[in-house]
SEMIMI-53787 format. One record per residue: residue in three letters; x, y, z of N, C-alpha, C in turn. Coordinates in steps of 0.02 Angstrom, whole numbers, plus 50000, padded with zeros to 5 digits. Example, Ala and Ser with C-alpha at 12.3 -4.5 7.8 and 13.67 -1.06 7.14 Angstrom:
SEMIMI-53787
ALA506604971650390506154977550390506604983550390
SER506424988850354506844994750357506455000250394
//
This chain:
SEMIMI-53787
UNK496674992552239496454996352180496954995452123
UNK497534995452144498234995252099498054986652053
UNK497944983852099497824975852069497294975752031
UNK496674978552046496284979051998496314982951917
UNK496504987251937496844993751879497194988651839
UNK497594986051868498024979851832497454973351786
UNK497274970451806496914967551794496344968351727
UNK496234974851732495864978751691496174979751622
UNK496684980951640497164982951587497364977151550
UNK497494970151589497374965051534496854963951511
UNK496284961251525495894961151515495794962651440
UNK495744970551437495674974851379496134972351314
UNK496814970551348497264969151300497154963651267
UNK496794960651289496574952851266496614953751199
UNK496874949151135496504950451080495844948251065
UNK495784951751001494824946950993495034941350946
UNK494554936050988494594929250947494274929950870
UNK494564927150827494164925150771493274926650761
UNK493044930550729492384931850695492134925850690
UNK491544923450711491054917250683490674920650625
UNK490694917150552490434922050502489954918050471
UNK489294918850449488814913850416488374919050365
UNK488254915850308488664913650258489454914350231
UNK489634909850243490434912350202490474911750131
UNK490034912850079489724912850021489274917550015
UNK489134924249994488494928349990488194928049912
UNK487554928649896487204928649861486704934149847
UNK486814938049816486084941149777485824940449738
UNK485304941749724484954940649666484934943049609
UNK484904943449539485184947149499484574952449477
UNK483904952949523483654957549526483454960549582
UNK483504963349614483274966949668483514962449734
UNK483194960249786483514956949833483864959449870
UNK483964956149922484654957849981484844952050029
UNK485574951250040485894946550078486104949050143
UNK486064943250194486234946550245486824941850280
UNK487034944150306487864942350352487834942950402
UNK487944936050465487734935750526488644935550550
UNK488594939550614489484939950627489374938850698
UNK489684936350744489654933950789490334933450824
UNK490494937350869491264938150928491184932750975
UNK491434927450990491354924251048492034925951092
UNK492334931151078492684935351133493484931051114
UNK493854934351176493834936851219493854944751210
UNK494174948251153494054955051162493624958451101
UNK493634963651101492964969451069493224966651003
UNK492974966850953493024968450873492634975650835
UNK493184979050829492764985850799493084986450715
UNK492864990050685493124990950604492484990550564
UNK492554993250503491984993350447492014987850387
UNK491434989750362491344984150311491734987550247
UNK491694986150198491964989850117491734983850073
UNK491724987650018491334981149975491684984149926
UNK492214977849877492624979249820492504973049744
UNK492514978549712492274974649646492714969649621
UNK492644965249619493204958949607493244954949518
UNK493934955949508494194956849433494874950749446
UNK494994946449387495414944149418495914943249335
UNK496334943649330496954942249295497204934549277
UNK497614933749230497944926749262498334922649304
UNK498644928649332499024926749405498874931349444
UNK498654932849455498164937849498497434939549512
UNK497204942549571496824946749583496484953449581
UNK496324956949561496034966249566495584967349578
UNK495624970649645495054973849703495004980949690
UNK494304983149675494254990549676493614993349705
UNK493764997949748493144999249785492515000149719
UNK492144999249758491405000249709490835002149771
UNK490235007349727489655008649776489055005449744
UNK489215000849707488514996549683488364991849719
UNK488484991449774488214986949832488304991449908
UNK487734991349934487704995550010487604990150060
UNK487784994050112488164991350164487794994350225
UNK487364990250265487004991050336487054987950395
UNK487364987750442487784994150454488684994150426
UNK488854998550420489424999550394490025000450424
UNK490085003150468490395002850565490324997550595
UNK490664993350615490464989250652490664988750731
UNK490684986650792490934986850847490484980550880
UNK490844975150895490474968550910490874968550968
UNK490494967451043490784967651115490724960151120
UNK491174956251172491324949651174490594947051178
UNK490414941851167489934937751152489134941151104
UNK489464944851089488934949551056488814946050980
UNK488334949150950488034945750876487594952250833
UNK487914951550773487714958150717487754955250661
UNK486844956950638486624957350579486954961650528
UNK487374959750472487494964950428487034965250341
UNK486814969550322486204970550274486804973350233
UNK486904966950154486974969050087486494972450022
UNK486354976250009485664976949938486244980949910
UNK485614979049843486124981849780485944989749749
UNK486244992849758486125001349748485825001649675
UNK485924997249618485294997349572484854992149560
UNK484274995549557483724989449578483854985049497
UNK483964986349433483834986049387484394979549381
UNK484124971649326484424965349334485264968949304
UNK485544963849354486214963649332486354959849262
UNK486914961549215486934960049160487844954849174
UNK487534948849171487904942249182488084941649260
UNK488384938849288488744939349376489204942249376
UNK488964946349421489364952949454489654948249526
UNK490584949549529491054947649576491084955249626
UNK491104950849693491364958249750491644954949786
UNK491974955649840492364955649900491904959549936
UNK491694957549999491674958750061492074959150114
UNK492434965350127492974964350174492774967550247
UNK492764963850293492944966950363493614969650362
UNK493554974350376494394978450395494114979750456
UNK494844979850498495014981950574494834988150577
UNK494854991450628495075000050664495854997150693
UNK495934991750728496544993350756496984985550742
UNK497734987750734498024982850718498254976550769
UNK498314969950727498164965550785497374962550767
UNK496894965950750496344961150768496434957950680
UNK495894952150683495824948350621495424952350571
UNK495664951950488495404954050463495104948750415
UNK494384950250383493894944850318493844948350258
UNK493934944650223493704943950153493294937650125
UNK492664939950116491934936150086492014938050025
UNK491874929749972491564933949911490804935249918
UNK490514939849872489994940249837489724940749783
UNK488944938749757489034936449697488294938549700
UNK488334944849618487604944349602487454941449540
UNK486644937549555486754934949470486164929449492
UNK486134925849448485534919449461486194912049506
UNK485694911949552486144907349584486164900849560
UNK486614894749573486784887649549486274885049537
UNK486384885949460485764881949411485924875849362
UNK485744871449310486054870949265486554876349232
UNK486474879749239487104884349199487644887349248
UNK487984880149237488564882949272489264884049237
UNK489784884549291490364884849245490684879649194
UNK490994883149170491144876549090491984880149094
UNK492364873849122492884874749119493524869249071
UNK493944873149046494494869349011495294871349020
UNK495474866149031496054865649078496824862349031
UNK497284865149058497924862948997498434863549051
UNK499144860349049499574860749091499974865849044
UNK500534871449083501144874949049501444871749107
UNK502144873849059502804876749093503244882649091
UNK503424888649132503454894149135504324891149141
UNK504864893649125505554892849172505404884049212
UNK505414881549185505424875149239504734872949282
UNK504444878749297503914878549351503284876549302
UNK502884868849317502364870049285501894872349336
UNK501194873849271500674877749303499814872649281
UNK499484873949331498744871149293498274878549271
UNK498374877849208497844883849203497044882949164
UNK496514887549200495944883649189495774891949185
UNK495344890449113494804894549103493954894349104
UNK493634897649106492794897649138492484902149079
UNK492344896249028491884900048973491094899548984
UNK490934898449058490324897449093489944902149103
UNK489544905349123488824911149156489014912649245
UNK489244907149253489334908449331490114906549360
UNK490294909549425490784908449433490914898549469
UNK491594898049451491894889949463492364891849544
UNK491944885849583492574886449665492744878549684
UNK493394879449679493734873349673493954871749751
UNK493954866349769494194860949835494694855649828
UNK494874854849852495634847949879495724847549794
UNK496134852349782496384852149703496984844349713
UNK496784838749667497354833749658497584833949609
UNK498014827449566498344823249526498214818049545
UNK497894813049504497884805949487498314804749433
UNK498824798849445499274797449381498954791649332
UNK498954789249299498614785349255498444776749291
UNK498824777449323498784770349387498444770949459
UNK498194776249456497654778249504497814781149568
UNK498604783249559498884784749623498794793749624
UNK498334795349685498124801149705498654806049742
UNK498844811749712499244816849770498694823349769
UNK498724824049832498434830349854498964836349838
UNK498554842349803499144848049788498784854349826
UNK498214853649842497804861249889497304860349932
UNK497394859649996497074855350041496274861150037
UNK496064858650047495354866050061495204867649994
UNK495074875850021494894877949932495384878649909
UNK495434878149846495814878649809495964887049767
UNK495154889249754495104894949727494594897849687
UNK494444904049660493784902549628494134904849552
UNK493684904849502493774905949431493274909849402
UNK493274916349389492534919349383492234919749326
UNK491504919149314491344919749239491914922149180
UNK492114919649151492474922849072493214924049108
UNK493234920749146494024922349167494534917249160
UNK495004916849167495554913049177496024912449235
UNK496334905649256496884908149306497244902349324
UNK497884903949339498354898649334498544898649428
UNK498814890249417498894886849505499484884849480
UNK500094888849519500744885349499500494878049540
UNK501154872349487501124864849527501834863349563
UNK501874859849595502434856549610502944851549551
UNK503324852349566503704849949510503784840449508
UNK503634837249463503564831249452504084829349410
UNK504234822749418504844819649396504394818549290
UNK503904816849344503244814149243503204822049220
UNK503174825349246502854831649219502224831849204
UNK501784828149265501004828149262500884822649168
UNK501444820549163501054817649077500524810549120
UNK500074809149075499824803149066499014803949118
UNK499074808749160498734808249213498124813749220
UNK497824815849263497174818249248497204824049310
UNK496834830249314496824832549370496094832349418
UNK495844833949470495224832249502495204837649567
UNK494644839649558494284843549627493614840849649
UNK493524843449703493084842149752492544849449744
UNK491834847249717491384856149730491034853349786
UNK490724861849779490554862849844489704857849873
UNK489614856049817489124849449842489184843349865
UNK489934842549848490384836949881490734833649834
UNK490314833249786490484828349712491024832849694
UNK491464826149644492124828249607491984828549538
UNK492394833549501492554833649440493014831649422
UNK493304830049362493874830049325494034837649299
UNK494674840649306494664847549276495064845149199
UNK495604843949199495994843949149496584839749129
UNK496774835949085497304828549085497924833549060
UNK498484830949071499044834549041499114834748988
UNK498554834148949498784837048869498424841348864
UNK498774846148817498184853848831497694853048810
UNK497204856948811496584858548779495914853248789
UNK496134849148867495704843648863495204847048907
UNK494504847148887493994851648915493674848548962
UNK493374848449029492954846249095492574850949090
UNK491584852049077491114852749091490904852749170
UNK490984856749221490584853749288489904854949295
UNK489774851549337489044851549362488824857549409
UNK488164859249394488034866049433488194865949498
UNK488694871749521488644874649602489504874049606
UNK489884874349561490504874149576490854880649600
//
């Protein structure tokens, strides 16, 4: 009995593996509608904690999360037992069209510490159309440290992938493997760089969207503007 008791007790202690999460992108519609969020434990232990949904604002070197109740949340508790699978239901608490794209965070938070915690964006608004983001891009230097900073005078938000540098001779460095980050309607925001002997002169910068295709964002002279193509 003692061995079993034992046994039990690991068991339990197990942590829980990583959330399987689909969509990792949410979408509503900018009138009425609802998105839904498939979550999925493939174990080994329980995942319990709630959802929260925070209005997402962003700065130029920063982020600002603030709770908001203009988006509900079904179910809102969550408790996913190993191999288990839960539907979660987003709608928007006013039926009435949103006025430009509305940014949120979707966060899974824990109950107990130790397990993994998510953050989803979400996005209400007319989804990837011709009208997408319209971004223009300039290099600074802060104290030594330069920066790429890119603004989004676009309708919809900009999400950037394998952020590079191409130098004028075609030689490619990777500076952000994955995403890179997003840029939200009418916002701005700066990606410190690594420090270069050129100081980025002569050369061009480039991402990867999420359709696969690359853009050009911005050459090291300021104010040089990149247009992308819808769905960035």
């Amino acid at each position: 009995m003692r061995a079993l008791l034992t046994l039990l007790a690991l068991l339990l202690a197990l942590p829980a593996a990583a959330l399987e999460l689909m969509p990792t992108t949410l979408q509503l519609p900018a009138q009425g509608g609802r998105a839904e969020l498939w979550l999925h434990n493939p174990g080994p232990g329980r995942w319990q904690g709630q959802v929260q949904v925070l209005a997402w604002d962003q700065h130029l070197d920063a982020e600002q999360l603030q709770p908001s109740d203009r988006i509900r949340v079904s179910p809102a508790r969550l408790d996913l037992a190993p191999g288990s699978t839960q539907r979660v239901w987003l709608l928007p608490a006013e039926p009435a069209a949103a006025v430009g794209e509305q940014a949120y965070r979707i966060v899974l938070a824990p109950a107990l510490a130790g397990l993994p915690r998510y953050s989803l964006p979400l996005f209400r608004g007319p989804a990837a159309t011709p009208l997408h983001a319209r971004l223009q891009g300039r290099v600074e230097t802060q104290a030594s440290q330069p920066a790429l900073r890119l603004s989004n005078a676009g309708t919809l938000h900009g999400r950037l992938h394998d952020l590079r540098f191409i130098t004028a001779d075609g030689q490619s460095t990777l500076l952000t493997a994955g995403l890179a980050g997003y840029i939200l309607a009418g916002h701005e925001r700066r990606w410190p760089l690594p420090a270069r002997a050129d100081g980025y002169a002569g050369g061009r910068f480039q991402a990867r969207l999420q359709d696969g295709s690359e853009v050009d964002l911005a050459a090291a002279d300021p104010a040089i503007a990149a247009s992308a193509p819808g769905g960035l």
